[in-house]
mmCIF file of the N, C-alpha and C atoms, coordinates in Angstrom:
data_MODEL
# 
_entry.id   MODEL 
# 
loop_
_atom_site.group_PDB 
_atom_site.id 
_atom_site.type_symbol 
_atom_site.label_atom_id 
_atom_site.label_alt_id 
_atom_site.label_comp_id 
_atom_site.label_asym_id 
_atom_site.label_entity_id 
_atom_site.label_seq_id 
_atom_site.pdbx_PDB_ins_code 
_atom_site.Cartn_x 
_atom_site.Cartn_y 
_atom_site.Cartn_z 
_atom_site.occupancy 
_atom_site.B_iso_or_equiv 
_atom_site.pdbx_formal_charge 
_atom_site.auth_seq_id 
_atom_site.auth_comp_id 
_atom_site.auth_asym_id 
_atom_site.auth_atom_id 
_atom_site.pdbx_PDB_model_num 
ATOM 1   N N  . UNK A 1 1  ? 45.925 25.265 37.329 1.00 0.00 ? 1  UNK A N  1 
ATOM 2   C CA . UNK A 1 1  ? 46.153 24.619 36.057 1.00 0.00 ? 1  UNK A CA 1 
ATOM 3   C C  . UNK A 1 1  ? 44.816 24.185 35.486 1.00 0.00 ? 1  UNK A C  1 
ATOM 4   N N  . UNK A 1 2  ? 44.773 24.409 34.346 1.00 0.00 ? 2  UNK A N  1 
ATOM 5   C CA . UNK A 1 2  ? 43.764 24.212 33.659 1.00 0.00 ? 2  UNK A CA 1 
ATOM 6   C C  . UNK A 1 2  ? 43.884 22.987 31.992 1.00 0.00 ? 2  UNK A C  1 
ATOM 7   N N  . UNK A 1 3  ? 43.032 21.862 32.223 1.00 0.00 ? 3  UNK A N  1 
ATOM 8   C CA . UNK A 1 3  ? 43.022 20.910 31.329 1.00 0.00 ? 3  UNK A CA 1 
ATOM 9   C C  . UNK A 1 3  ? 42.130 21.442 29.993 1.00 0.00 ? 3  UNK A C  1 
ATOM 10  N N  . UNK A 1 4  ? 43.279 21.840 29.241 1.00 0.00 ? 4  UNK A N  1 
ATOM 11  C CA . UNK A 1 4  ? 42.314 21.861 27.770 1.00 0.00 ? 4  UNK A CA 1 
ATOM 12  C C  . UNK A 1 4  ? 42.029 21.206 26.809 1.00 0.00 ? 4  UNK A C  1 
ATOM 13  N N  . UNK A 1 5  ? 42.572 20.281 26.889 1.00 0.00 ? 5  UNK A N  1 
ATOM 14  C CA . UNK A 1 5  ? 42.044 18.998 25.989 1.00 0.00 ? 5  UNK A CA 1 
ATOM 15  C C  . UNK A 1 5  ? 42.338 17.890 26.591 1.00 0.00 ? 5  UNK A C  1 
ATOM 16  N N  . UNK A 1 6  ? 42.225 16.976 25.827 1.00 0.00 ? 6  UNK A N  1 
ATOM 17  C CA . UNK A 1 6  ? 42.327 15.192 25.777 1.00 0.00 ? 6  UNK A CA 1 
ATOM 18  C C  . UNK A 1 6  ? 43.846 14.892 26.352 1.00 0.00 ? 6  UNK A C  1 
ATOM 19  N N  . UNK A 1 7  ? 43.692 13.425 26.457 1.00 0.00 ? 7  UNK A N  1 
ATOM 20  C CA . UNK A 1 7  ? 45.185 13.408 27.029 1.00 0.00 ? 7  UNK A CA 1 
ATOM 21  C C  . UNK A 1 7  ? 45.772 12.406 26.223 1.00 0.00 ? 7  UNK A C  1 
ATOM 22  N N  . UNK A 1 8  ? 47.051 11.938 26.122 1.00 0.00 ? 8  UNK A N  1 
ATOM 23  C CA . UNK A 1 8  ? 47.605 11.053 24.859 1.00 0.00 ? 8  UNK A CA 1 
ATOM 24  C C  . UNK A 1 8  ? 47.340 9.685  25.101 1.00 0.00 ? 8  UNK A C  1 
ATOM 25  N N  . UNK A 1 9  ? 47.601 9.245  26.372 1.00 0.00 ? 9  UNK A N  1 
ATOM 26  C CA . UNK A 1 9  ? 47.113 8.136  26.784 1.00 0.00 ? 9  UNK A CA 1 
ATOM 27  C C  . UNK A 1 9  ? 45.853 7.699  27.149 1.00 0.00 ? 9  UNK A C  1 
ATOM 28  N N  . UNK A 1 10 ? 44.847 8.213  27.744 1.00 0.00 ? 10 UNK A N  1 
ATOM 29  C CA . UNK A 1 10 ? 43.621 8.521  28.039 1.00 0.00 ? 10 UNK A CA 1 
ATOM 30  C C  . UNK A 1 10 ? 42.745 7.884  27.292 1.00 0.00 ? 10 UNK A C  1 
ATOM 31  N N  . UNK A 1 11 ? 41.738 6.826  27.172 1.00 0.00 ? 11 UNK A N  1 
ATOM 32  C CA . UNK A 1 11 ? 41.267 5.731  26.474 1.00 0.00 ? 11 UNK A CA 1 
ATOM 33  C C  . UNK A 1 11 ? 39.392 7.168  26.240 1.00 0.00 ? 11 UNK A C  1 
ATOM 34  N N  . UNK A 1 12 ? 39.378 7.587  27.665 1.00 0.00 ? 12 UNK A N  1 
ATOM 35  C CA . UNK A 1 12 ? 38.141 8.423  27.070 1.00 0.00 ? 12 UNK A CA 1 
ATOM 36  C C  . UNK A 1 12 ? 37.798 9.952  27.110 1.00 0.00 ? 12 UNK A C  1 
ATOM 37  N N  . UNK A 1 13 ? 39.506 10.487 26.710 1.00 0.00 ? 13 UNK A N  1 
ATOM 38  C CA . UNK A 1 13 ? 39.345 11.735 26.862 1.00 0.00 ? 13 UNK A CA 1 
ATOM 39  C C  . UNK A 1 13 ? 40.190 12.104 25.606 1.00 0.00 ? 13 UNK A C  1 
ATOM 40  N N  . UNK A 1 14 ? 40.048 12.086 24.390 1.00 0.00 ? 14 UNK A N  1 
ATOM 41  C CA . UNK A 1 14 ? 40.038 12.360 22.882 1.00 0.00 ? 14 UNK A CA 1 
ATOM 42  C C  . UNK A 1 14 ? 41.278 13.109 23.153 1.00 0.00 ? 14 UNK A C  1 
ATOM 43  N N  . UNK A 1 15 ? 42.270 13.075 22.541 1.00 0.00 ? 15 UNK A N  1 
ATOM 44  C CA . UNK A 1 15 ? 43.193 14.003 22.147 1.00 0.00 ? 15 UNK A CA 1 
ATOM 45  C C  . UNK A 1 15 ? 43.097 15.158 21.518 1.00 0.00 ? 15 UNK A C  1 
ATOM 46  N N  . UNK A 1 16 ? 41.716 15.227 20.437 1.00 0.00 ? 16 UNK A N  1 
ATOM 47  C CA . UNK A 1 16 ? 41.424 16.293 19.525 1.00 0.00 ? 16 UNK A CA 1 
ATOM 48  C C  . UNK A 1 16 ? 40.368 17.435 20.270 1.00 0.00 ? 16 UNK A C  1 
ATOM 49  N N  . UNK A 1 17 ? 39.864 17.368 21.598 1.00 0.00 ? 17 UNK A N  1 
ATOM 50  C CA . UNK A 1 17 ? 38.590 17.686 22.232 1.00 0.00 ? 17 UNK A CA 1 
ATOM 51  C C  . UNK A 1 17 ? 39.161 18.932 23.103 1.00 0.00 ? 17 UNK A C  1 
ATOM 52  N N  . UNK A 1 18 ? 37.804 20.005 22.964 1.00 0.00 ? 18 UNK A N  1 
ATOM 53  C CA . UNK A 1 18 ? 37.962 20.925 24.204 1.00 0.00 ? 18 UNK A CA 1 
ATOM 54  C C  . UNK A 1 18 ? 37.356 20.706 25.432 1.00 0.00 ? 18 UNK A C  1 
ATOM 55  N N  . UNK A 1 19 ? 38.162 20.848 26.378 1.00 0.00 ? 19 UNK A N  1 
ATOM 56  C CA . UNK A 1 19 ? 37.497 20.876 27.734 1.00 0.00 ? 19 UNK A CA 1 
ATOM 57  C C  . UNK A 1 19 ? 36.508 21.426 27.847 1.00 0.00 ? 19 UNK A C  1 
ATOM 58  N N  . UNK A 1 20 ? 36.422 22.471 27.809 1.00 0.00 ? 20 UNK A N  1 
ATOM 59  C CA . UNK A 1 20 ? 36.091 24.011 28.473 1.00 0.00 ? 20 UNK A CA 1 
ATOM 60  C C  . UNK A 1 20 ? 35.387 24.815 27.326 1.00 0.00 ? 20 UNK A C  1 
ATOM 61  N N  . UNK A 1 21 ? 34.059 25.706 28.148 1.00 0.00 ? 21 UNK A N  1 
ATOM 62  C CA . UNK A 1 21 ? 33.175 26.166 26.552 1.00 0.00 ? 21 UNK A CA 1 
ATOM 63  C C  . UNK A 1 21 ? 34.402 27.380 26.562 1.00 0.00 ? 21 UNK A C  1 
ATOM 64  N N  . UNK A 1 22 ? 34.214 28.753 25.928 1.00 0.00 ? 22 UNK A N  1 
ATOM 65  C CA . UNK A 1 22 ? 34.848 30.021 26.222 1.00 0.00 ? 22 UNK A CA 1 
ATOM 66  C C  . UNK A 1 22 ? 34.787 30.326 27.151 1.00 0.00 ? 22 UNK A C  1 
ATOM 67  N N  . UNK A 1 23 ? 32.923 30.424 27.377 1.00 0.00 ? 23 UNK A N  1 
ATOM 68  C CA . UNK A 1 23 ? 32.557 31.283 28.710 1.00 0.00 ? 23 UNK A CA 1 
ATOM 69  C C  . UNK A 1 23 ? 33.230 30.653 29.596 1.00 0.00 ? 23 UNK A C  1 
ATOM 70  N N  . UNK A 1 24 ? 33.665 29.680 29.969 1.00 0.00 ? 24 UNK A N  1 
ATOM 71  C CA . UNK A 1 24 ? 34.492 28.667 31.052 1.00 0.00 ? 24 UNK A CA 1 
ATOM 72  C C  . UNK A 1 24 ? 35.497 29.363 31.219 1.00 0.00 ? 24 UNK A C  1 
ATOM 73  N N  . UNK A 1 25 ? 36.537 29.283 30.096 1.00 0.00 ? 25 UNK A N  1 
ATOM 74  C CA . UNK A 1 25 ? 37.788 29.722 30.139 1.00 0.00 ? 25 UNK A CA 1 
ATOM 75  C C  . UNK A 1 25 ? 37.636 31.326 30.887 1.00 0.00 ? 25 UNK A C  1 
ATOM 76  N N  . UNK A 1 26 ? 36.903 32.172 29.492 1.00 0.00 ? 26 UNK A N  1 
ATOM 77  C CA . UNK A 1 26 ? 36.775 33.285 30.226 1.00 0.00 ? 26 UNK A CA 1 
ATOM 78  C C  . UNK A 1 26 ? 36.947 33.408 31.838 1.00 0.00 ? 26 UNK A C  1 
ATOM 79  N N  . UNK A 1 27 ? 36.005 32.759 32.084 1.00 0.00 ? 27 UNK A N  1 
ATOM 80  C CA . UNK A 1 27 ? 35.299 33.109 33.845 1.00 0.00 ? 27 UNK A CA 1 
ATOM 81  C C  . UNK A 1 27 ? 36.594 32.325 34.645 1.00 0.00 ? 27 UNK A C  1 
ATOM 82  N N  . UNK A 1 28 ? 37.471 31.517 33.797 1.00 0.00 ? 28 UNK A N  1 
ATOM 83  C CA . UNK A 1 28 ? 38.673 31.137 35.050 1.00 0.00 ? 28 UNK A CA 1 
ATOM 84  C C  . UNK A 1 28 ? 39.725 32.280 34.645 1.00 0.00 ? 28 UNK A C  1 
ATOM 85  N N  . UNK A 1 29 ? 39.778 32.598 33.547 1.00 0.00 ? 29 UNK A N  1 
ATOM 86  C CA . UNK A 1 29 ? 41.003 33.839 33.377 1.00 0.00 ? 29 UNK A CA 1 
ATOM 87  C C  . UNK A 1 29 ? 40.489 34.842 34.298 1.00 0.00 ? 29 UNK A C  1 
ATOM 88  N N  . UNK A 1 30 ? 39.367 35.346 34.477 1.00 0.00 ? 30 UNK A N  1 
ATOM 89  C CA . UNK A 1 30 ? 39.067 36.421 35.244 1.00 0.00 ? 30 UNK A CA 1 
ATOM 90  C C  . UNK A 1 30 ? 39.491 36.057 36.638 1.00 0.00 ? 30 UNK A C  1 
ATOM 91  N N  . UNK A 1 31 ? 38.704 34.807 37.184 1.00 0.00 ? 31 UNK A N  1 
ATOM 92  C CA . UNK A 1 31 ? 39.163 34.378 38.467 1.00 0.00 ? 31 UNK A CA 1 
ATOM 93  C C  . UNK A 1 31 ? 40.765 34.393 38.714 1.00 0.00 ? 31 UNK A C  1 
ATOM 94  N N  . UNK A 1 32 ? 41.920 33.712 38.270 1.00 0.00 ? 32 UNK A N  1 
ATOM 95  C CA . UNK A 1 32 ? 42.791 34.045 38.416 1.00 0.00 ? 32 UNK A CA 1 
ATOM 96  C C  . UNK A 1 32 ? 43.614 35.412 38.538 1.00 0.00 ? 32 UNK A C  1 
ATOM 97  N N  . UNK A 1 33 ? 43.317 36.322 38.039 1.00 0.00 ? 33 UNK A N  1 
ATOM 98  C CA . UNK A 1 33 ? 43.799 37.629 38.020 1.00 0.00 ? 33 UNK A CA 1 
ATOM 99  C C  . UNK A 1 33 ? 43.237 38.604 39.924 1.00 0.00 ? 33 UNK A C  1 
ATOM 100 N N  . UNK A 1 34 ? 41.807 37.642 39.818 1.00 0.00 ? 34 UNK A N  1 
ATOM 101 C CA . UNK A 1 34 ? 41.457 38.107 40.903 1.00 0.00 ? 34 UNK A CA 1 
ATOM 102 C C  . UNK A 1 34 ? 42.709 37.933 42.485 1.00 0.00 ? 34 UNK A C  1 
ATOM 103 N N  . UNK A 1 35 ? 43.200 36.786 41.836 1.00 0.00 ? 35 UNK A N  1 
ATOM 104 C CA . UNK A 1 35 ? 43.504 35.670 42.945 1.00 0.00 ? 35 UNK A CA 1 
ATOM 105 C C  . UNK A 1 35 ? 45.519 36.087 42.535 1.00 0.00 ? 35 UNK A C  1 
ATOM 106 N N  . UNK A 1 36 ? 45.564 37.531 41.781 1.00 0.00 ? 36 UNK A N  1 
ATOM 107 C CA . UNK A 1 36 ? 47.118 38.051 40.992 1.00 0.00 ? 36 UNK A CA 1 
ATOM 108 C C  . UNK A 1 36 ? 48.074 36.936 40.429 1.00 0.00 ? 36 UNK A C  1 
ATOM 109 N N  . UNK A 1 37 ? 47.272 35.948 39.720 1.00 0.00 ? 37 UNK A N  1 
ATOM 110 C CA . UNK A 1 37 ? 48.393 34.844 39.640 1.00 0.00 ? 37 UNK A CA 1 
ATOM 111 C C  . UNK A 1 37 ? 47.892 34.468 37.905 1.00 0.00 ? 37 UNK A C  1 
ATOM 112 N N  . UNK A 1 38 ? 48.016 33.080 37.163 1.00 0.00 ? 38 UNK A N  1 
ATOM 113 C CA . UNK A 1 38 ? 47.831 33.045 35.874 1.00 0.00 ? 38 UNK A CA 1 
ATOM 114 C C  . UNK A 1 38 ? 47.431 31.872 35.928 1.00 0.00 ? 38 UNK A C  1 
ATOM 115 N N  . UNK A 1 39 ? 46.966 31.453 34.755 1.00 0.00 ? 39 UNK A N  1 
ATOM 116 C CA . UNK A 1 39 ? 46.672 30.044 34.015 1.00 0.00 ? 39 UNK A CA 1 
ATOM 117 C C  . UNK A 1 39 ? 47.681 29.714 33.211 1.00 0.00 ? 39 UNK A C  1 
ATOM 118 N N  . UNK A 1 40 ? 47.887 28.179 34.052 1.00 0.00 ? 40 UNK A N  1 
ATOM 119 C CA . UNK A 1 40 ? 48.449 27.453 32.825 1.00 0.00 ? 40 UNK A CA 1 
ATOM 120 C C  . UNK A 1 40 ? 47.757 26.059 32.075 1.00 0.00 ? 40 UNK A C  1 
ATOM 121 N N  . UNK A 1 41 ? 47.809 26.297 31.138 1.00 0.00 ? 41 UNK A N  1 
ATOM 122 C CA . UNK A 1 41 ? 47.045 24.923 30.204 1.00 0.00 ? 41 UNK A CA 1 
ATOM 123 C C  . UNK A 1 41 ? 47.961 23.466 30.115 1.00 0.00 ? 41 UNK A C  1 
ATOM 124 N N  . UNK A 1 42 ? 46.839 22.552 30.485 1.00 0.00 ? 42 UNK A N  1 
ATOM 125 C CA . UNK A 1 42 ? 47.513 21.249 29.390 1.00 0.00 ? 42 UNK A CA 1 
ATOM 126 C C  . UNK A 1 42 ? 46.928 20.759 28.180 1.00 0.00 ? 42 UNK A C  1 
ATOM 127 N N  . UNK A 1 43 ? 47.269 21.502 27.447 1.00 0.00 ? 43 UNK A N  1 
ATOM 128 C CA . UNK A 1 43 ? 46.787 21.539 25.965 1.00 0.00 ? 43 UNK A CA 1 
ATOM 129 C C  . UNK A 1 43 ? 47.686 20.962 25.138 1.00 0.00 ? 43 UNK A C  1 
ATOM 130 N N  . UNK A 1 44 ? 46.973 20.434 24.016 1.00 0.00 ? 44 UNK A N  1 
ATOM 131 C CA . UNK A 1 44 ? 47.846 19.269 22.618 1.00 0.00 ? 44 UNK A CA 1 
ATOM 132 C C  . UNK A 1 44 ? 47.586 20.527 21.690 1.00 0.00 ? 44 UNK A C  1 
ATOM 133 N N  . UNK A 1 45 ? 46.135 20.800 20.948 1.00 0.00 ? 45 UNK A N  1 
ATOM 134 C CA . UNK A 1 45 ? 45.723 20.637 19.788 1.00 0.00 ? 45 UNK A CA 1 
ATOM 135 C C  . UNK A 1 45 ? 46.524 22.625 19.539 1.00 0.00 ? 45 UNK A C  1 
ATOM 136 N N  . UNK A 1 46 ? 46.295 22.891 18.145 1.00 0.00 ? 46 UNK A N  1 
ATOM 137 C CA . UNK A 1 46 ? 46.522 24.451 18.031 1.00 0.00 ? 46 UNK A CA 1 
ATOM 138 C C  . UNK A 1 46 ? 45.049 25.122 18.500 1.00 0.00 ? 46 UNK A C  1 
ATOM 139 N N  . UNK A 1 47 ? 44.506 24.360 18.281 1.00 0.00 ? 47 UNK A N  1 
ATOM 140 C CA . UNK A 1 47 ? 42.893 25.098 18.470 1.00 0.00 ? 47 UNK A CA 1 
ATOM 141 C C  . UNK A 1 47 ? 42.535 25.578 20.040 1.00 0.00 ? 47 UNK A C  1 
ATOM 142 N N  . UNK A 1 48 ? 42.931 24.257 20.593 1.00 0.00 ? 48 UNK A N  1 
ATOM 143 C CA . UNK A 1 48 ? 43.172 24.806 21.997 1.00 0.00 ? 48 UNK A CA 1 
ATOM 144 C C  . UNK A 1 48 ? 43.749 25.849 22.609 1.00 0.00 ? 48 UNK A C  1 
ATOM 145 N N  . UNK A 1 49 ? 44.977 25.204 22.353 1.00 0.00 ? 49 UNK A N  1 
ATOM 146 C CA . UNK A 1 49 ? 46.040 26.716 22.792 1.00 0.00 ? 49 UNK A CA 1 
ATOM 147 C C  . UNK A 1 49 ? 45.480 27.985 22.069 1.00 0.00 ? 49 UNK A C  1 
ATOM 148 N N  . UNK A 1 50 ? 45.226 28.107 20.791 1.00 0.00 ? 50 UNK A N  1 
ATOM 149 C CA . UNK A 1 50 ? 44.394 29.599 20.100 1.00 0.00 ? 50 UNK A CA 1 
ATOM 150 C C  . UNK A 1 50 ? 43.625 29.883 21.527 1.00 0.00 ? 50 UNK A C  1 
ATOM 151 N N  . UNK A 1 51 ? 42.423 28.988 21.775 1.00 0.00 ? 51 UNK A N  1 
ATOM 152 C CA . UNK A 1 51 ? 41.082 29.300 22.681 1.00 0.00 ? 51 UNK A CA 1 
ATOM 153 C C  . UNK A 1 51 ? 41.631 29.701 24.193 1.00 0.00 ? 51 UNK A C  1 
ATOM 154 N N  . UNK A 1 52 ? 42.523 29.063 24.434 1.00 0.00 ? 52 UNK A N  1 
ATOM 155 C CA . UNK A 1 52 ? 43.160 29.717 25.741 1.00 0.00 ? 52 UNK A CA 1 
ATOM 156 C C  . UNK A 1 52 ? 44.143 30.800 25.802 1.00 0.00 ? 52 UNK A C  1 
ATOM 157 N N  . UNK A 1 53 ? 44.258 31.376 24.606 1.00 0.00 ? 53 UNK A N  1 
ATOM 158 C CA . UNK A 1 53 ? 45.577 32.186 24.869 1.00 0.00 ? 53 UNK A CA 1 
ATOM 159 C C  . UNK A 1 53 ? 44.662 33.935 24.254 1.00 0.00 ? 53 UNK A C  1 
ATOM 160 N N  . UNK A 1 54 ? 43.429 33.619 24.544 1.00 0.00 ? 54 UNK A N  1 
ATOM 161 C CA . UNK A 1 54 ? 42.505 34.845 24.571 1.00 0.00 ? 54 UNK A CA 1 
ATOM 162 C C  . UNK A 1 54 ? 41.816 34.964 26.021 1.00 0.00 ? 54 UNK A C  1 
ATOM 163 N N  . UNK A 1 55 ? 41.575 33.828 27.027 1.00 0.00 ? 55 UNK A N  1 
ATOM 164 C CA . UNK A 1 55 ? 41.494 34.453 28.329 1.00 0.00 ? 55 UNK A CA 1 
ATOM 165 C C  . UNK A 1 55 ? 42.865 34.217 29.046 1.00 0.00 ? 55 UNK A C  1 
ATOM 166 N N  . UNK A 1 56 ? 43.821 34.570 28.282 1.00 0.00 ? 56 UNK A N  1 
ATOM 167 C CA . UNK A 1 56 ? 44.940 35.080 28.907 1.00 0.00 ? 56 UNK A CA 1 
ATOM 168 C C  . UNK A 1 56 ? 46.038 34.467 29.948 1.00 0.00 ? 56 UNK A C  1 
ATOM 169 N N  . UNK A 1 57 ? 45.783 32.867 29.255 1.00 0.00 ? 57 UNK A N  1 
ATOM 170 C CA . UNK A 1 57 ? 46.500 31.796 29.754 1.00 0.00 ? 57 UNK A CA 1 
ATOM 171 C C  . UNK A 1 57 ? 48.118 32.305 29.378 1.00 0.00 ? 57 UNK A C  1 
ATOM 172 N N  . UNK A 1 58 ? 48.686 32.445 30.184 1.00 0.00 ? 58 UNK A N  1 
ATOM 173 C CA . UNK A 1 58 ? 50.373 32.338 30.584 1.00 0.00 ? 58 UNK A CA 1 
ATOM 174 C C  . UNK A 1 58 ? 51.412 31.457 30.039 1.00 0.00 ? 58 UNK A C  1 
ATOM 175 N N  . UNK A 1 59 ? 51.016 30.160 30.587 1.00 0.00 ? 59 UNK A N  1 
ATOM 176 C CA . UNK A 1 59 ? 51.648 28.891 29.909 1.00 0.00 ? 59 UNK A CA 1 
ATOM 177 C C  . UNK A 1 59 ? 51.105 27.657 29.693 1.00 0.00 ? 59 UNK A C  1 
ATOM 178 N N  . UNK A 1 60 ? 51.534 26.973 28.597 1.00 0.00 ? 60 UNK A N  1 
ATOM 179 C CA . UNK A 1 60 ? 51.262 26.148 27.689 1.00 0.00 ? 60 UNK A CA 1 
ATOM 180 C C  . UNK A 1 60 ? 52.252 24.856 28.141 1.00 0.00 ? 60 UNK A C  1 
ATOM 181 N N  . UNK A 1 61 ? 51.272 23.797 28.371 1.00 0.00 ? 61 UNK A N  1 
ATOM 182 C CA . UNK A 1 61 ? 52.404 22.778 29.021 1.00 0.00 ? 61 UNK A CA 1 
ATOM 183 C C  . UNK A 1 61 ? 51.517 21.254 27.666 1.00 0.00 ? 61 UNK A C  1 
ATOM 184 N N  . UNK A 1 62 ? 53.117 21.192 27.502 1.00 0.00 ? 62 UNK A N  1 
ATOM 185 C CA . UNK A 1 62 ? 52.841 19.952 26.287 1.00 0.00 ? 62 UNK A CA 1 
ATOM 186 C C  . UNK A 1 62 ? 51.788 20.591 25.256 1.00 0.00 ? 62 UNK A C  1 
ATOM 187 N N  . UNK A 1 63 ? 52.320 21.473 23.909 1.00 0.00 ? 63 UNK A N  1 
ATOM 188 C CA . UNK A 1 63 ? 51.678 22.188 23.312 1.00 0.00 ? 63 UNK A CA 1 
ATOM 189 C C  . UNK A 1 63 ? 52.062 21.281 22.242 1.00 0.00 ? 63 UNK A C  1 
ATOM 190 N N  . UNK A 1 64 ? 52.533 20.070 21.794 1.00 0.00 ? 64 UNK A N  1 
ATOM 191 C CA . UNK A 1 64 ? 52.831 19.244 20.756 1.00 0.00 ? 64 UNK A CA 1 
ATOM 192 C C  . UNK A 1 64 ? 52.859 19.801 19.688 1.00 0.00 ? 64 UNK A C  1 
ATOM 193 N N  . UNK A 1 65 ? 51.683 20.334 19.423 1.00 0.00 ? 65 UNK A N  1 
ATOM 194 C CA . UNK A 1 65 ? 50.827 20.626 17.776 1.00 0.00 ? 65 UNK A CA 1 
ATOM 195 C C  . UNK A 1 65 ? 50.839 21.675 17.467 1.00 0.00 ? 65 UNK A C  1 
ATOM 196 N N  . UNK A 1 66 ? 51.836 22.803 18.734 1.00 0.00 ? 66 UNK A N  1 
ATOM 197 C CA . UNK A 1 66 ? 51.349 24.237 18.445 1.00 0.00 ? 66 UNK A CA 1 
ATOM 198 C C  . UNK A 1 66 ? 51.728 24.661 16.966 1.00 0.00 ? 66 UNK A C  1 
ATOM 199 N N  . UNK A 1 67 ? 51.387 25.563 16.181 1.00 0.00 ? 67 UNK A N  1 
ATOM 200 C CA . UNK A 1 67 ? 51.993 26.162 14.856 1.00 0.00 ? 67 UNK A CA 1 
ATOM 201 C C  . UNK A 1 67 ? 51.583 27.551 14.426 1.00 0.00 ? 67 UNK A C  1 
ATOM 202 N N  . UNK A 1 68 ? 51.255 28.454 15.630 1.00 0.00 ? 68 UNK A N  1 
ATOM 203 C CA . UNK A 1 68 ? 51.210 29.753 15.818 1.00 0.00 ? 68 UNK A CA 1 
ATOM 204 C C  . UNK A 1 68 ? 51.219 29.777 17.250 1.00 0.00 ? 68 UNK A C  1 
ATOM 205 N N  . UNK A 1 69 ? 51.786 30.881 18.140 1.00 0.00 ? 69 UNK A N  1 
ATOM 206 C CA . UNK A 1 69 ? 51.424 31.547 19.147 1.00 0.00 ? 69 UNK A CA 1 
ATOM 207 C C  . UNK A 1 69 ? 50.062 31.886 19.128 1.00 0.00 ? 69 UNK A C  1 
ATOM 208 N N  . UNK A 1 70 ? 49.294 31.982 20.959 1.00 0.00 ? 70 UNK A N  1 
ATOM 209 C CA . UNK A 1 70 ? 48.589 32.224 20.897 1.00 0.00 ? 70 UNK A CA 1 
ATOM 210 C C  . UNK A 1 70 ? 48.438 33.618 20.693 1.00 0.00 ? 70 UNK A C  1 
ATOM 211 N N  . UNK A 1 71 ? 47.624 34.424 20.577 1.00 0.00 ? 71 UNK A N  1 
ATOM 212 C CA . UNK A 1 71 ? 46.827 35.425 20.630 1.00 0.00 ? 71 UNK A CA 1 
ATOM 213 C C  . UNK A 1 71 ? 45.925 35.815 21.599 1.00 0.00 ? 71 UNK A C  1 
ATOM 214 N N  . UNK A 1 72 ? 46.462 36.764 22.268 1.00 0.00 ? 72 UNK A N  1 
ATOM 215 C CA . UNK A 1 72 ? 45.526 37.506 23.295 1.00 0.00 ? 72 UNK A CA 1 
ATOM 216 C C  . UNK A 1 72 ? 44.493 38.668 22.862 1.00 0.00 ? 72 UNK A C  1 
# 
């Protein structure tokens, strides 16, 4: 599982913020595939979920804000 943003309660971890640069994400989507299994995100924002659903994150846990599918 992979944390992609802020959390709702969380006093210093922004609700609006990315974890993870690309190259991050990238290099864990690759790792997982290595390992035949997937990523799943805990992502709020749409921006997030967009940025994870190109290294090929699976599922989306607490997507609140989504307002498109991601895109692979």
């Amino acid at each position: 599982m992979a944390v992609g943003g802020g959390g709702v309660s969380s006093l210093y971890d922004p609700l609006d913020v990315t974890e993870y640069t690309f190259e991050e994400m990238n290099a864990t989507g690759d790792v997982v595939k290595t390992w035949n299994t997937y990523v799943m995100v805990h992502v709020f924002t749409p921006e997030g979920i967009q940025q994870w659903g190109k290294p090929g994150a699976m599922s989306i846990e607490h997507g609140l804000f989504i307002d498109t599918p991601p895109q692979n």
